[in-house]
DSSP file (Angstrom, degrees, kcal/mol; ACC not computed):
  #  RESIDUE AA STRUCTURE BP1 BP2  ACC     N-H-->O    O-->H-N    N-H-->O    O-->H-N    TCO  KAPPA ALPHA  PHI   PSI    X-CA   Y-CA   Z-CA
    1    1 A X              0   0    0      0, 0.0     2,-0.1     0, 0.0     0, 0.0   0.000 360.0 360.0 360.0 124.6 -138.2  -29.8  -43.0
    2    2 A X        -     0   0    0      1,-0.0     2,-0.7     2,-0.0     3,-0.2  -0.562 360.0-135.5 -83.0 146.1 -135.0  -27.7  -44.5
    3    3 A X        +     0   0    0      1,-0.2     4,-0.1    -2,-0.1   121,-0.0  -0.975  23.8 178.4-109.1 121.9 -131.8  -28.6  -43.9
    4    4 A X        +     0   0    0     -2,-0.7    -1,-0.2     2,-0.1    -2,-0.0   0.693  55.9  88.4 -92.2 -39.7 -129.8  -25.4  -43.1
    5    5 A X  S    S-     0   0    0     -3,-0.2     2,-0.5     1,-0.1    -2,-0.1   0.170  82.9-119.5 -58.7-155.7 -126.4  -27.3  -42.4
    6    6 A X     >  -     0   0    0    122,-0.0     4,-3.5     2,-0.0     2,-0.6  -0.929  22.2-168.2-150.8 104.9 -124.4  -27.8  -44.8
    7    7 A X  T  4 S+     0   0    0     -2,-0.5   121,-0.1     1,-0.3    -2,-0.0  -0.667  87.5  63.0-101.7  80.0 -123.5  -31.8  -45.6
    8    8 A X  T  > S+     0   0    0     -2,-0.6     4,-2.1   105,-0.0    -1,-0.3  -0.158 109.4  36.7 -60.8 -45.6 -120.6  -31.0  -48.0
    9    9 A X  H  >>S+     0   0    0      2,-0.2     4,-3.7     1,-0.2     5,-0.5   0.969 118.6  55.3 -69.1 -48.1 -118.6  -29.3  -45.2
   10   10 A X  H  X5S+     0   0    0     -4,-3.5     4,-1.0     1,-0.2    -1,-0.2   0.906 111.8  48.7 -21.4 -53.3 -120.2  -32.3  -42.8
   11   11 A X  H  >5S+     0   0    0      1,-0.2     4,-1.4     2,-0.2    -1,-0.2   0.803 117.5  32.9 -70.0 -39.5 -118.7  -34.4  -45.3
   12   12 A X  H  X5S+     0   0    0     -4,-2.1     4,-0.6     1,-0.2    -1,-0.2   0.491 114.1  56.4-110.1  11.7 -115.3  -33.0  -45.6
   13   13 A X  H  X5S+     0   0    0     -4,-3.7     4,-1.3    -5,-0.2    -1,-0.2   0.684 107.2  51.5 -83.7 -21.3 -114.8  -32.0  -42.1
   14   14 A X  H  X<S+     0   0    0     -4,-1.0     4,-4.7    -5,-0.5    -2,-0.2   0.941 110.1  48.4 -70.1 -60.2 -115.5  -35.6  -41.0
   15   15 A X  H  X S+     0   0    0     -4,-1.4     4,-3.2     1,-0.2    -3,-0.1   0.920 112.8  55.2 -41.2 -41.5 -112.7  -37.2  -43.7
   16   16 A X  H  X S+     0   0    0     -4,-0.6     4,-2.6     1,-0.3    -1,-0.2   0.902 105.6  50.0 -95.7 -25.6 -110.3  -34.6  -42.3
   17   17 A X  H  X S+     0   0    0     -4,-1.3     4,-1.1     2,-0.2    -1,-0.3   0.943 105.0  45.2  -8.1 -89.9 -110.7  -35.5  -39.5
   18   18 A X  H >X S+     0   0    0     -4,-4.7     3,-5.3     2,-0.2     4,-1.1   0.958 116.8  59.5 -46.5 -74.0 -110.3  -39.3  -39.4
   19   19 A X  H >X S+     0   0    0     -4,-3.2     4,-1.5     1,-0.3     3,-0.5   0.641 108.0  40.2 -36.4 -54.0 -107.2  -38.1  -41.7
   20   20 A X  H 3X S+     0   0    0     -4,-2.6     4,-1.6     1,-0.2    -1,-0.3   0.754 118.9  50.2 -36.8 -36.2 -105.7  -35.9  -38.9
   21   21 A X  H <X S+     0   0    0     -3,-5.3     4,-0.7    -4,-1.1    -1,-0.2   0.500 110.2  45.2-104.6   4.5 -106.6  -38.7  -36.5
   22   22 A X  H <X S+     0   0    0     -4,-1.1     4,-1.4    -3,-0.5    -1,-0.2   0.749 113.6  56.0 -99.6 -26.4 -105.0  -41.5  -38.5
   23   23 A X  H  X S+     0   0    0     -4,-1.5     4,-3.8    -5,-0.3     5,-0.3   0.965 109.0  41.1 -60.2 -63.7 -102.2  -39.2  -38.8
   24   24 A X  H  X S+     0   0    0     -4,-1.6     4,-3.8     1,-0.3    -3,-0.1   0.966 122.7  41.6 -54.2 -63.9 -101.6  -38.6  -35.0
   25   25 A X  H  X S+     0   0    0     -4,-0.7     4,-1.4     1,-0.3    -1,-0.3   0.709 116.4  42.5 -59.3 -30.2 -102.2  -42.4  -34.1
   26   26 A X  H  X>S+     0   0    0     -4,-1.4     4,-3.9     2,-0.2     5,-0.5   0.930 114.2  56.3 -80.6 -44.8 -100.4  -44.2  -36.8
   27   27 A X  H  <5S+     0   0    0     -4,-3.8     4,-0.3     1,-0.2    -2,-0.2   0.931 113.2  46.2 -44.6 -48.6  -97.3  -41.4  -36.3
   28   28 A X  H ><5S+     0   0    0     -4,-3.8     3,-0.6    -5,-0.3    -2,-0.2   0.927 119.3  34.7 -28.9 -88.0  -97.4  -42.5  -32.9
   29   29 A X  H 3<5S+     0   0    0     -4,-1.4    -1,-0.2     1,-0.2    -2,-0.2   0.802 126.0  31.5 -19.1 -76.5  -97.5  -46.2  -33.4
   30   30 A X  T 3<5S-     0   0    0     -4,-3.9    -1,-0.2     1,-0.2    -2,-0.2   0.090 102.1-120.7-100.1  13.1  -95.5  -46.9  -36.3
   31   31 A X    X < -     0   0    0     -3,-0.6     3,-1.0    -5,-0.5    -1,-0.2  -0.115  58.8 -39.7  74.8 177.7  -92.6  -43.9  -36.1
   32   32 A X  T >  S+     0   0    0      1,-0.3     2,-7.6     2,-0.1     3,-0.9   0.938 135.3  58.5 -34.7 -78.4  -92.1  -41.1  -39.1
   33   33 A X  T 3>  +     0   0    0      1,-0.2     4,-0.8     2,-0.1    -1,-0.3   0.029  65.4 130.1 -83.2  59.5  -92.5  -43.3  -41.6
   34   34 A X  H <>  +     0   0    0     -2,-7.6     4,-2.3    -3,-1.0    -1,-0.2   0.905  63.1  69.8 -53.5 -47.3  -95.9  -44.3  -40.7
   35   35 A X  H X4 S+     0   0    0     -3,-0.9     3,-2.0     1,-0.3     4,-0.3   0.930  95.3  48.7 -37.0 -68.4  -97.2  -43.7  -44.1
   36   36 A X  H 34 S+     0   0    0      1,-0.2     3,-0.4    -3,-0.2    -1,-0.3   0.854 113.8  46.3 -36.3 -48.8  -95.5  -46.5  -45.7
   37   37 A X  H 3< S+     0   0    0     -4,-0.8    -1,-0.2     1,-0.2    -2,-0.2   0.458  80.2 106.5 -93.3  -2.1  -96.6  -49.1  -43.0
   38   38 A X  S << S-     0   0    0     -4,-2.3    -1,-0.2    -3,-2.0    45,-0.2   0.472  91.3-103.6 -65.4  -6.8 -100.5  -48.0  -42.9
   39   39 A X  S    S+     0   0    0     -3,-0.4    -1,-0.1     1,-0.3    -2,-0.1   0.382  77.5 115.6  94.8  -3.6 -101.8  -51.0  -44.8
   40   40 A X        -     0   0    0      1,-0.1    -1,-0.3     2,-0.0     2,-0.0  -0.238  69.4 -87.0 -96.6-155.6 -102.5  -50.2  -48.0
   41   41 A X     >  -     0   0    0     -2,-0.1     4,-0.6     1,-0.0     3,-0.2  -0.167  30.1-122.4-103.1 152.8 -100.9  -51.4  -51.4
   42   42 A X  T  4 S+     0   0    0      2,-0.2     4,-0.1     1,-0.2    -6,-0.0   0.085 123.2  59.8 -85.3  32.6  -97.7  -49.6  -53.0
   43   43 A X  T  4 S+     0   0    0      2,-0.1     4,-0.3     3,-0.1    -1,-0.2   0.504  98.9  56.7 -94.2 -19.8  -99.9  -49.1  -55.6
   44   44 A X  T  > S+     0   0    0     -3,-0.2     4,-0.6     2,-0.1     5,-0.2   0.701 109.2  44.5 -44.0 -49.6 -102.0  -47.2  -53.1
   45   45 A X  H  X S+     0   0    0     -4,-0.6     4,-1.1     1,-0.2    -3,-0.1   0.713 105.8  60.8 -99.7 -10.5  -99.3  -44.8  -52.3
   46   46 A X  H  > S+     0   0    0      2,-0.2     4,-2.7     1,-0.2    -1,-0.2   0.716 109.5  47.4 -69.3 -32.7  -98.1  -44.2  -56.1
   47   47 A X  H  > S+     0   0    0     -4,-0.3     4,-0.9     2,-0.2    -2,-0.2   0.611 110.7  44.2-110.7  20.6 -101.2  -43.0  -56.6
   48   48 A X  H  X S+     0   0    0     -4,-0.6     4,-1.9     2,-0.2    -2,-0.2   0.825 110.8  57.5 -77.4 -63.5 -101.5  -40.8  -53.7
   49   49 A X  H  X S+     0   0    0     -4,-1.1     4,-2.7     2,-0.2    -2,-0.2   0.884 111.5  40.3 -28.9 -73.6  -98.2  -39.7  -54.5
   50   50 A X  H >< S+     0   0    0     -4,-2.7     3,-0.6     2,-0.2     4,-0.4   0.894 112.1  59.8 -54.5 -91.8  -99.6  -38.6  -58.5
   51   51 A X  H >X>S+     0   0    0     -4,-0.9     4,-3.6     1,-0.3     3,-2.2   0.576 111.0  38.2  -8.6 -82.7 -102.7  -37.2  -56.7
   52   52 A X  H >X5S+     0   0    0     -4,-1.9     4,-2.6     2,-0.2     3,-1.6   0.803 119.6  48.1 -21.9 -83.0 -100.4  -34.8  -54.7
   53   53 A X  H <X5S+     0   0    0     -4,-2.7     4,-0.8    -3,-0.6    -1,-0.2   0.435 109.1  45.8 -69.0  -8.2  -98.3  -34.2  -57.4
   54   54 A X  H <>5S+     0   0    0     -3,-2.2     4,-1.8    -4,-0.4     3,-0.4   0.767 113.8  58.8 -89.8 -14.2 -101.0  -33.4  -60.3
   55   55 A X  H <X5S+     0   0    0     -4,-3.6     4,-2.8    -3,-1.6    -2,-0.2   0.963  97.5  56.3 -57.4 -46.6 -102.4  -31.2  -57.4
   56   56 A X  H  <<S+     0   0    0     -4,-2.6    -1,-0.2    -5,-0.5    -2,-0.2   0.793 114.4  42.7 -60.0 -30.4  -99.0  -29.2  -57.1
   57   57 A X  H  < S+     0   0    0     -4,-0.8     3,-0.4    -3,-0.4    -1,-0.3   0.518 107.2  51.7 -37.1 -38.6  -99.5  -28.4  -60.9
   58   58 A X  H  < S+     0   0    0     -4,-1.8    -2,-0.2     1,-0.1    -3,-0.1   0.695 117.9  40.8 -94.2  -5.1 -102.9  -27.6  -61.3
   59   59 A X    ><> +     0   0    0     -4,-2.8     3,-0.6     1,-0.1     5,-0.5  -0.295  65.2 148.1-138.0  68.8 -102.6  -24.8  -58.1
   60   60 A X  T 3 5S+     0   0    0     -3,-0.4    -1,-0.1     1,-0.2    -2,-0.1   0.890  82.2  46.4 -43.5 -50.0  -98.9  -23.0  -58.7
   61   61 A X  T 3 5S+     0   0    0      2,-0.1    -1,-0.2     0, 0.0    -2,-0.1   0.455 113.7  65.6 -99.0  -3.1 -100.2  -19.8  -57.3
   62   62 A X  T < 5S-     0   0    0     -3,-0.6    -3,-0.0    -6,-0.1    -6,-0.0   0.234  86.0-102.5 -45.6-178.3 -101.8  -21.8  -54.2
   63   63 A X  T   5 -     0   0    0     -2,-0.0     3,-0.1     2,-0.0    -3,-0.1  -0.458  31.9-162.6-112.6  65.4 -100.8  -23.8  -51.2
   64   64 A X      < -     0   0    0     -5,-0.5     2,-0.1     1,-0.1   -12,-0.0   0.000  28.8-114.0 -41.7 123.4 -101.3  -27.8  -51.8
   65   65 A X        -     0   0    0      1,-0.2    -1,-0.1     5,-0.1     5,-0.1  -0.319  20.4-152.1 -69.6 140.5 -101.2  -29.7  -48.5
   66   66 A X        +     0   0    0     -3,-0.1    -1,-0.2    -2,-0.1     5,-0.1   0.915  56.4 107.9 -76.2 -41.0  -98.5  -31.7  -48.4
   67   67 A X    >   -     0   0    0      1,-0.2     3,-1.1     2,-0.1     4,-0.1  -0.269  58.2-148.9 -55.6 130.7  -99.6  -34.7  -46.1
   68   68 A X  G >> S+     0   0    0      1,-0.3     3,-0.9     2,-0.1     4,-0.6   0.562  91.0  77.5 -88.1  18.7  -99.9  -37.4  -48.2
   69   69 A X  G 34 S+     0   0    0      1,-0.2    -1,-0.3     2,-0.2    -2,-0.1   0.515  86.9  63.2 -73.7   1.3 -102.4  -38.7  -46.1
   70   70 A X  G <4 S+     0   0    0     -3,-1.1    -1,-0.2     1,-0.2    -2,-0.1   0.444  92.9  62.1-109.3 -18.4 -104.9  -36.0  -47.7
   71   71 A X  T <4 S+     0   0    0     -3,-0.9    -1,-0.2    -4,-0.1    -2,-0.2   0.507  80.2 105.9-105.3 -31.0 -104.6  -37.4  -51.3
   72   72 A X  S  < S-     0   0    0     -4,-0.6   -24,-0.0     1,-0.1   -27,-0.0  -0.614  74.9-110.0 -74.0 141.8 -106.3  -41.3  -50.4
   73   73 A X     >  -     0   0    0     -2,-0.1     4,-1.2     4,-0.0    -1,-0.1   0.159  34.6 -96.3 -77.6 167.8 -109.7  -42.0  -51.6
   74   74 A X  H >> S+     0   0    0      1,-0.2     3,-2.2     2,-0.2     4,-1.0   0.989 127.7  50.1 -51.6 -86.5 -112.6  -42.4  -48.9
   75   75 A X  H 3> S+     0   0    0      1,-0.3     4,-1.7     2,-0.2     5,-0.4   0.787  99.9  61.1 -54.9 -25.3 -112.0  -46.3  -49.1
   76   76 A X  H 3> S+     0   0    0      2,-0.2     4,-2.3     1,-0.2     5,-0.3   0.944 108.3  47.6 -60.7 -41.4 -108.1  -46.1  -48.5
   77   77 A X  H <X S+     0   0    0     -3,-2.2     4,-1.8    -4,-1.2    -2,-0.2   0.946 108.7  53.5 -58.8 -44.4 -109.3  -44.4  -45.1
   78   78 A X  H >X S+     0   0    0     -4,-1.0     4,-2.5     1,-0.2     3,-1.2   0.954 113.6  43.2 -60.5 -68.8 -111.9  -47.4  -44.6
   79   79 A X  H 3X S+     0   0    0     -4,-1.7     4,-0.7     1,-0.2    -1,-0.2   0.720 108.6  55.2 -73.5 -37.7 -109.0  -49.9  -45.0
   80   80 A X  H 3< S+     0   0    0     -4,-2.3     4,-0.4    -5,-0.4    -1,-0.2   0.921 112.8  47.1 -58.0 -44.7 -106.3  -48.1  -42.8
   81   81 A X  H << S+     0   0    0     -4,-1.8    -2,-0.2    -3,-1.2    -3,-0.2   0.945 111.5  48.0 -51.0 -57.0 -108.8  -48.1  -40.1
   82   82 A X  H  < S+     0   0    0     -4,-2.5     3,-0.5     1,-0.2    -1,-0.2   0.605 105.5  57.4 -59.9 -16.4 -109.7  -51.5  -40.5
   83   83 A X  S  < S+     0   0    0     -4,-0.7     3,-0.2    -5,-0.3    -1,-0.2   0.708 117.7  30.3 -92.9  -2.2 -106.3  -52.5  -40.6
   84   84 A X  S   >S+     0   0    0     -4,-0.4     5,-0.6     1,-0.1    -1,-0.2  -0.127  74.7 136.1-149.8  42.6 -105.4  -50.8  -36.8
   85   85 A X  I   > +     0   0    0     -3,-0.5     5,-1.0     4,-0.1     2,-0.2   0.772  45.4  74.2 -31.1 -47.4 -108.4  -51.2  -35.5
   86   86 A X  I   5S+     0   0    0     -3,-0.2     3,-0.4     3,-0.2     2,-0.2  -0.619  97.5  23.7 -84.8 140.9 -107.3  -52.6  -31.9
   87   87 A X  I >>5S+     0   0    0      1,-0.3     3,-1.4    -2,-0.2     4,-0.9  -0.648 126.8   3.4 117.4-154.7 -105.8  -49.2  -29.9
   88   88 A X  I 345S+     0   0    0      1,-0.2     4,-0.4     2,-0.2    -1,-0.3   0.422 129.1  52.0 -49.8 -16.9 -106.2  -46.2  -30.1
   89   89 A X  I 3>XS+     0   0    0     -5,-0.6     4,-2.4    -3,-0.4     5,-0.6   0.875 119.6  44.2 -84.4 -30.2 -109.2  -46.3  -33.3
   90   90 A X  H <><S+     0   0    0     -3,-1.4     4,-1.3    -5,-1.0    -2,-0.2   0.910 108.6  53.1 -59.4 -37.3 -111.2  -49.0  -30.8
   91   91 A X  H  <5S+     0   0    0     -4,-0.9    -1,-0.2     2,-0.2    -2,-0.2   0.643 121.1  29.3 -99.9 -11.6 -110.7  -47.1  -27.9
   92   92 A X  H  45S+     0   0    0     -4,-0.4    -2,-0.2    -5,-0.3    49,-0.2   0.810 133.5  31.4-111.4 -32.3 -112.3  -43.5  -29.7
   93   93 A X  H  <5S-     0   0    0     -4,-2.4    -3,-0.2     1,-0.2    -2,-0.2   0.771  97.0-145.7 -99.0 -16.6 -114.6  -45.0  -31.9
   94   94 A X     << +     0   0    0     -4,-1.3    -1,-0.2    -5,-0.6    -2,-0.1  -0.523  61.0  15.8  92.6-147.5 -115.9  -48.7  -30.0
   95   95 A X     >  -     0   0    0     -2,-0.2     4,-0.9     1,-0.1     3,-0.3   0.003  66.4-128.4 -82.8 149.6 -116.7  -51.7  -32.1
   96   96 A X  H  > S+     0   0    0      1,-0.2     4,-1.2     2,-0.2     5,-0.1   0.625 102.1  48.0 -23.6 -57.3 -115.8  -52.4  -35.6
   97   97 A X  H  > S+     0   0    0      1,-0.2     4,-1.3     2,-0.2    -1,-0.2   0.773 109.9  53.3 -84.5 -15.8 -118.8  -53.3  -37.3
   98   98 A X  H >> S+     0   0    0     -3,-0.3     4,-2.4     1,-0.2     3,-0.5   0.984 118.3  40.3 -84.9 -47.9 -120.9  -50.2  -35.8
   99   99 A X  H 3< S+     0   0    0     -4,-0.9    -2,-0.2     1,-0.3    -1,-0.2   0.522 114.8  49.8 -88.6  15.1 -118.0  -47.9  -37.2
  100  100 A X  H 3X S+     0   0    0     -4,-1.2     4,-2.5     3,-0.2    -1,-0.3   0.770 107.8  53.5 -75.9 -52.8 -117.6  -49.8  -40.4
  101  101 A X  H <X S+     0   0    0     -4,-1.3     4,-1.9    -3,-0.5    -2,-0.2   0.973 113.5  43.8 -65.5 -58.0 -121.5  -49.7  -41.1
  102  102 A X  H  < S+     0   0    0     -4,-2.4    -1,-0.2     2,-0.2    -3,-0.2   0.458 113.2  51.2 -61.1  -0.9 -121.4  -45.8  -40.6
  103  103 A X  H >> S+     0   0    0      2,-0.2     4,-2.2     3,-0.1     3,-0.6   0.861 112.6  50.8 -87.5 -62.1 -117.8  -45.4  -43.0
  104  104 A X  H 3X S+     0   0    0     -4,-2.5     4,-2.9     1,-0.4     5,-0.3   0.739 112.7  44.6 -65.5 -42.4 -119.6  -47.6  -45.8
  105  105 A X  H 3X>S+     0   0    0     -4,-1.9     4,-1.7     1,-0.2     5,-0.6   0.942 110.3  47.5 -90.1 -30.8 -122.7  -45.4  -45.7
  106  106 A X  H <>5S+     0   0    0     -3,-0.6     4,-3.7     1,-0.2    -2,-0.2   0.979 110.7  58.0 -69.6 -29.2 -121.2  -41.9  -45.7
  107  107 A X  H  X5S+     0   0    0     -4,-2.2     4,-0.6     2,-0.2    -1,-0.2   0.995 113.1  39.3 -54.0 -50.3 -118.9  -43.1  -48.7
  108  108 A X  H  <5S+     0   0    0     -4,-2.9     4,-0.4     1,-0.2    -1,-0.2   0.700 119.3  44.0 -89.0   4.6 -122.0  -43.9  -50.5
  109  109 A X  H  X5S+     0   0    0     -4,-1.7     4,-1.7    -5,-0.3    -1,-0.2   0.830 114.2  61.3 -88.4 -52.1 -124.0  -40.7  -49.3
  110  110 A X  H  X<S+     0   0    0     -4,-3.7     4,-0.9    -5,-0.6    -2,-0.2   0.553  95.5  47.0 -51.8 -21.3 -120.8  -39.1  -50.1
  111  111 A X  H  X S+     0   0    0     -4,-0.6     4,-1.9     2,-0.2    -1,-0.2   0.889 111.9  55.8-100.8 -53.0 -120.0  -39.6  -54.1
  112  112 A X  H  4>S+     0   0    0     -4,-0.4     5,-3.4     1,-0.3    -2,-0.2   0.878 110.5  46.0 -54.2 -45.9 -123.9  -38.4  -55.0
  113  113 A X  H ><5S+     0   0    0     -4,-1.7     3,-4.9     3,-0.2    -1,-0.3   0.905 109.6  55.3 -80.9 -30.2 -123.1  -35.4  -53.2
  114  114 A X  H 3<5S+     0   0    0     -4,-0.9    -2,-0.2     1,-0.3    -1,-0.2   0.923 112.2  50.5 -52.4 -40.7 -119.5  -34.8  -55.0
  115  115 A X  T 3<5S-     0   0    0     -4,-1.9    -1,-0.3     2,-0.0    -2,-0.2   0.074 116.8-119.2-173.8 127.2 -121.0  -34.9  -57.4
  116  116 A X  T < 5 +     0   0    0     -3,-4.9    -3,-0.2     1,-0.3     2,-0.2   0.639  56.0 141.1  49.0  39.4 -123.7  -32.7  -57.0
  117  117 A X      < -     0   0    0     -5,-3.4    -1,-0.3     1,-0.1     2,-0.2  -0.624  60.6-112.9 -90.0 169.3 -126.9  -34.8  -57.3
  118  118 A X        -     0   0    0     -2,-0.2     2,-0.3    -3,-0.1    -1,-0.1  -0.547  30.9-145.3-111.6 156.3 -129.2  -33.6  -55.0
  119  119 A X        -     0   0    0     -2,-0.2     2,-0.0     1,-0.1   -10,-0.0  -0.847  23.1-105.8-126.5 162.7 -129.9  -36.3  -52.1
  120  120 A X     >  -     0   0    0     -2,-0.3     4,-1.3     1,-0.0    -1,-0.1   0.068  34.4-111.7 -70.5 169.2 -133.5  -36.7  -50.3
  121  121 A X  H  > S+     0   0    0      2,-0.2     4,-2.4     1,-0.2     5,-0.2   0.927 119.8  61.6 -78.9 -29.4 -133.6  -35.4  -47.0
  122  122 A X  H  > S+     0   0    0      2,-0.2     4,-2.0     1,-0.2    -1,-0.2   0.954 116.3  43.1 -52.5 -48.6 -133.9  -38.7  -45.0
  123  123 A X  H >> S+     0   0    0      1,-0.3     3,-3.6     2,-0.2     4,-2.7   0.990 117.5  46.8 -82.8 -82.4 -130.2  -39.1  -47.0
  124  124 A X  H >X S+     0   0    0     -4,-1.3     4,-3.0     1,-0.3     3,-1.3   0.770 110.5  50.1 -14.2 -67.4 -129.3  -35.6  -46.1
  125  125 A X  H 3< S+     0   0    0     -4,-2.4     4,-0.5     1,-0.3    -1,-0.3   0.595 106.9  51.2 -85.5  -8.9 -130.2  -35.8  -42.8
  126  126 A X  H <X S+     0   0    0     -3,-3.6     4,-1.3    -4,-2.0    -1,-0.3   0.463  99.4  67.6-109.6  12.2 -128.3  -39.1  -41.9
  127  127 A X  H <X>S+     0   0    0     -4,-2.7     4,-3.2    -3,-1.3     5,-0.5   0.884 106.8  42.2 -69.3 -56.0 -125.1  -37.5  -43.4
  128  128 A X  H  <5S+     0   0    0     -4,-3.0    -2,-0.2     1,-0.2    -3,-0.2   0.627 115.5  49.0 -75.6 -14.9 -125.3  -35.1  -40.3
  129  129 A X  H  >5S+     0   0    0     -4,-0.5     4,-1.5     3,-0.1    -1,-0.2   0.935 116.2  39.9 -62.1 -63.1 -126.2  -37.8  -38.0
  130  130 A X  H >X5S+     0   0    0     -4,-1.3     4,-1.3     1,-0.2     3,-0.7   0.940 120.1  43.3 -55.6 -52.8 -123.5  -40.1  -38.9
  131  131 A X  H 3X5S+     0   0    0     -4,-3.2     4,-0.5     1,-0.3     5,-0.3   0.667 115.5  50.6 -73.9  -9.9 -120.7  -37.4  -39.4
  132  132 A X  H 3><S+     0   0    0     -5,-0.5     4,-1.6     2,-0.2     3,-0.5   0.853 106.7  52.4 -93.3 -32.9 -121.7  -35.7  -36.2
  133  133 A X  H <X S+     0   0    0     -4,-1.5     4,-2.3    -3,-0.7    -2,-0.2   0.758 114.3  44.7 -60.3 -48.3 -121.6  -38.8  -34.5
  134  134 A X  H  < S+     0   0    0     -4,-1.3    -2,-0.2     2,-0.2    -1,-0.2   0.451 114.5  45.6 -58.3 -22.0 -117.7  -39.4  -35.8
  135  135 A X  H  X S+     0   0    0     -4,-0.5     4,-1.9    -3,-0.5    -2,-0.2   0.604 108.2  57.2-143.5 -66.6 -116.6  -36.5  -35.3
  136  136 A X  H  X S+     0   0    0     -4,-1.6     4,-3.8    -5,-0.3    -2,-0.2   0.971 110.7  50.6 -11.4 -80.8 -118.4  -36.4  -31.5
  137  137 A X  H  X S+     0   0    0     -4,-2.3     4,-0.8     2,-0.2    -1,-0.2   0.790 103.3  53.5 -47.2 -40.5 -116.4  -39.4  -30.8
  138  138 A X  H  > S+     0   0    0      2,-0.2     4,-1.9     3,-0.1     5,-0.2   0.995 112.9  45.0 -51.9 -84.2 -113.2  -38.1  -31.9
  139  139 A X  H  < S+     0   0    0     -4,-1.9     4,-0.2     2,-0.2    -2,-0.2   0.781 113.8  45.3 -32.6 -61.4 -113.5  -34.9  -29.5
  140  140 A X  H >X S+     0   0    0     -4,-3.8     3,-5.2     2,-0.2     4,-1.3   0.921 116.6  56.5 -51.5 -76.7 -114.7  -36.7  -26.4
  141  141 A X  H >X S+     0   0    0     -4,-0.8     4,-1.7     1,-0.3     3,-1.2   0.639 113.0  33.1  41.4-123.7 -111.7  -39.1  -27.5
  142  142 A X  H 3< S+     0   0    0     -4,-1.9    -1,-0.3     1,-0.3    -2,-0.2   0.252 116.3  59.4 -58.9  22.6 -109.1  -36.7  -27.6
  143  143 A X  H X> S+     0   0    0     -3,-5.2     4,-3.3    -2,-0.7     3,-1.6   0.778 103.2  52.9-100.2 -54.8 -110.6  -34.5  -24.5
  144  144 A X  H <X S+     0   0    0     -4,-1.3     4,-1.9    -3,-1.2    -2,-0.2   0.594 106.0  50.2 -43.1 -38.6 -110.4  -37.3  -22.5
  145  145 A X  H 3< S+     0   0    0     -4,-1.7    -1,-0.2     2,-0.1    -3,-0.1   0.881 120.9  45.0 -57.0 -39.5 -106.2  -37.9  -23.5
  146  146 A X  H <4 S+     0   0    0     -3,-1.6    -2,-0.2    -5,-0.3    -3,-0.1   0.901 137.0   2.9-105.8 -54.3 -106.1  -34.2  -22.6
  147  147 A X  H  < S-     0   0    0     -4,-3.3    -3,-0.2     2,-0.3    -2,-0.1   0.676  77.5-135.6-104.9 -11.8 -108.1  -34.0  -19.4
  148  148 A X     <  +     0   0    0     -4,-1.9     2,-0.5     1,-0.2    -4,-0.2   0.425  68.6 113.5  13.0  38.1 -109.3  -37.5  -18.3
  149  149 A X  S    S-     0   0    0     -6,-0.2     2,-1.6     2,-0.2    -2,-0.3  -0.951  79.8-108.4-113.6 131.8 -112.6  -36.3  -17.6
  150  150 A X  S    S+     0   0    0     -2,-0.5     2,-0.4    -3,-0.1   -10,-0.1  -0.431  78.4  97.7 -23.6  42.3 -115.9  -37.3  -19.5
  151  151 A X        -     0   0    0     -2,-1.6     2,-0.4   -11,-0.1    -2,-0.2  -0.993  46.1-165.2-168.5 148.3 -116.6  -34.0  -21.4
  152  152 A X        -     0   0    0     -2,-0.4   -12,-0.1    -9,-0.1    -2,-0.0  -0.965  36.3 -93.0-144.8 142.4 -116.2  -32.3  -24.3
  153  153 A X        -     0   0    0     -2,-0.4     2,-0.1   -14,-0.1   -13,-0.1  -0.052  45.3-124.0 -52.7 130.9 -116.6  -28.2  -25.5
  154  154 A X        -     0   0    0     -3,-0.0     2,-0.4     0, 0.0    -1,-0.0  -0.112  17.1-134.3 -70.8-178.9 -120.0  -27.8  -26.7
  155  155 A X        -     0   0    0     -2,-0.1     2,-0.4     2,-0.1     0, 0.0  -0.915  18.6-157.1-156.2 137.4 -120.0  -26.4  -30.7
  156  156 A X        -     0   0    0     -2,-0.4     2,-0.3     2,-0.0     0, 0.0  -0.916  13.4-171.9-127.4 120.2 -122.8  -23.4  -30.8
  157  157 A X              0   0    0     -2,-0.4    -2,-0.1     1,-0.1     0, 0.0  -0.988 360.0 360.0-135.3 163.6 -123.8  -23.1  -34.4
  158  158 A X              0   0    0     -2,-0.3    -1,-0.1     0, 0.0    -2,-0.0   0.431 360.0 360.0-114.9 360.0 -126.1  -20.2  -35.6
């Protein structure tokens, strides 16, 4: 069977995601300077910090996103999660260990595809399970803030 999606966009529409949604929840939570208080190392945030900034050099004639939340590795995300679990990341994604088991494997489905070995399909085809599944959750999630009703906009793709 071909796989017509497309698990690099899977892949980085799920990450920006959780980033957006660690953004919202932590701003919430922990005030402006959320960043600071998110759980990782300041040796974490220097080198988000460099990330950013070698970005802002290699694309002058660009737009670099600014949040530095956009600049932490795959596992920084894992560890943010983990560390403000209870709330609002329990209450859109449920228990720990299920969404823990699904971060750990799209990180390691994820690096093969960055870069560019070619993954099996079984591999392929549980990128688009898992990230569709994450990404699901998110939506009902934040439909549910919006409307309290049990439904979420359907996504028609062709």
């Amino acid at each position: 069977m071909k796989i017509t999606q497309d698990i690099t966009q899977a892949l980085k529409d799920t990450e920006n995601s959780l980033r957006d949604f660690i953004s919202v929840v932590l701003g919430a939570k922990l005030g402006e300077s959320w960043i600071e208080k998110c759980g990782v190392s300041s040796q974490k945030l220097e080198k988000w910090k460099k990330h950013k900034a070698d970005e802002e050099k290699r694309q002058l004639s660009g737009v670099v996103e600014q949040r530095l939340i956009y600049y932490a590795n795959f596992d920084d995300l894992i560890t943010v999660l983990e560390k403000h679990w209870q709330g609002e990341f329990s209450n859109a994604f449920g228990e720990w260990d299920r969404m823990e088991v699904f971060l750990k494997e799209l990180k390691n489905l994820r690096d093969p595809d960055a870069h560019r070995r070619e993954l099996m399909p079984h591999q392929k085809h549980l990128i688009l399970g898992l990230a569709g599944d994450i990404r699901t959750r998110l939506v009902r999630y934040r439909s549910k803030q919006e409307t309290s009703e049990d439904y979420y906009p359907r996504t028609i793709r062709e």
